[in-house]
C-alpha positions in Angstrom: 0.0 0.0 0.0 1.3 3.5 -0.6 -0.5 6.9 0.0 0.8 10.0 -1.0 2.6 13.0 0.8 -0.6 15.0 1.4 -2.7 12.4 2.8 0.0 10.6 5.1 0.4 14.3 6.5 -3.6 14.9 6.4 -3.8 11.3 8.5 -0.7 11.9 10.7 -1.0 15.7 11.7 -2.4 17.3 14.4 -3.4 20.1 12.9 -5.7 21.3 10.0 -5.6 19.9 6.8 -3.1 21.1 4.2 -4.5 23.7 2.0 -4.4 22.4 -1.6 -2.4 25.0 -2.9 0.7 23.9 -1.1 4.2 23.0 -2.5 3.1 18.6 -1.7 1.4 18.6 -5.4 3.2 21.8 -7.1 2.1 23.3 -10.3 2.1 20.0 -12.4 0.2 17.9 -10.0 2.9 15.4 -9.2 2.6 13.6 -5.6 5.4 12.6 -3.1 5.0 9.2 -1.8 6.4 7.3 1.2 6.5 3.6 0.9 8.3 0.2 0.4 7.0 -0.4 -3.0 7.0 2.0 -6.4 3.5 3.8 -6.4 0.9 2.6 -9.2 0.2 5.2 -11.5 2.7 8.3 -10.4 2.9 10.8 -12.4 6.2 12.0 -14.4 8.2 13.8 -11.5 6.4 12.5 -8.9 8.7 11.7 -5.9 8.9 8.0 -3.9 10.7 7.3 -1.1 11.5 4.1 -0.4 10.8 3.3 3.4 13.0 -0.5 2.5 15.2 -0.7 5.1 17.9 -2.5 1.8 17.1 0.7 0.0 15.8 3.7 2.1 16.5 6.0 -0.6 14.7 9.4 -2.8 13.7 8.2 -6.6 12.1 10.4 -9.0 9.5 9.0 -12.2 11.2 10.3 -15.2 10.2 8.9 -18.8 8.1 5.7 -17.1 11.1 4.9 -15.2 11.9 5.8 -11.5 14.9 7.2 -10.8 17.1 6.9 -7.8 18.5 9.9 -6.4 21.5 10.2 -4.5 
């Protein structure tokens, strides 16, 4: 299972929900997500990070690909 940036924080925080014209989605719409496993149907320059402890790493989805950052 993987959920994105915004609703892990909207679940997790104390406080009021994010307003949806913050930087989590930015202009093109792409989504940060936090899980073990590559996200189903992320958008190009959506961010994943991995939450594998093998891995625990930043990847980006570039051309249908993701790509890991360092």
């Amino acid at each position: 299972m993987s959920i994105s940036y915004r609703e892990f924080l909207n679940q997790n925080a104390l406080r009021e929900p994010l307003p949806e014209t913050d930087a989590v989605t930015g202009t093109s719409g792409s989504e940060f997500y936090i899980s073990a496993f590559p996200p189903d149907g992320a958008q190009e320059g959506s961010l994943w990070f991995n939450i594998n402890t093998d891995d625990s790493r930043l990847y980006v989805r570039y051309d249908n690909n993701w790509i890991g950052i360092r």
